[in-house]
Residue, then its C-alpha position, 0 to 999 in steps of 0.5 A: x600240970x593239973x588238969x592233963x591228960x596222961x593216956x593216949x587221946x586217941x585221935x582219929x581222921x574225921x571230915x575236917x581234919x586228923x585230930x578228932x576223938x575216937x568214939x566206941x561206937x565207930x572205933x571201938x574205944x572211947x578216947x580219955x578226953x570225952x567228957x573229961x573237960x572242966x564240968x563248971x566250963x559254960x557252953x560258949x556255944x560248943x553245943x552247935x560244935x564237936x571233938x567226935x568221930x561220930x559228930x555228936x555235939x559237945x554238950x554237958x562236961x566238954x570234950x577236950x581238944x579241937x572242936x569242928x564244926x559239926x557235919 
């Protein structure tokens, strides 16, 4: 469908579970799904969560997949 992601997510082990995404500062590669959220998206409080390995917060274009709570 539209919208997807065809590459490797790039999934990680962060402090809350197995799913978060991989950031080339820790694992030397950026997964695809950084930033690659709907750019028209609002922020539905997603600021104060994160997708990350490095526990950024999501701002901007949202990340796609499960978003923690923050460390």
């Amino acid at each position: 469908g539209t919208h997807n992601i065809d590459g490797d997510p790039l999934f990680v082990t962060g402090p809350h579970g197995d799913f978060y995404l991989s950031c080339k500062k820790l694992q030397g590669a950026k997964s695809p799904c950084v930033n690659a959220g709907d750019p028209a998206e609002p922020d539905w409080g997603f600021s104060l969560l994160t997708t990350r390995s490095d526990g950024k917060p999501d701002k901007r274009v949202l990340d796609m997949g499960y978003h923690y709570p923050r460390r």
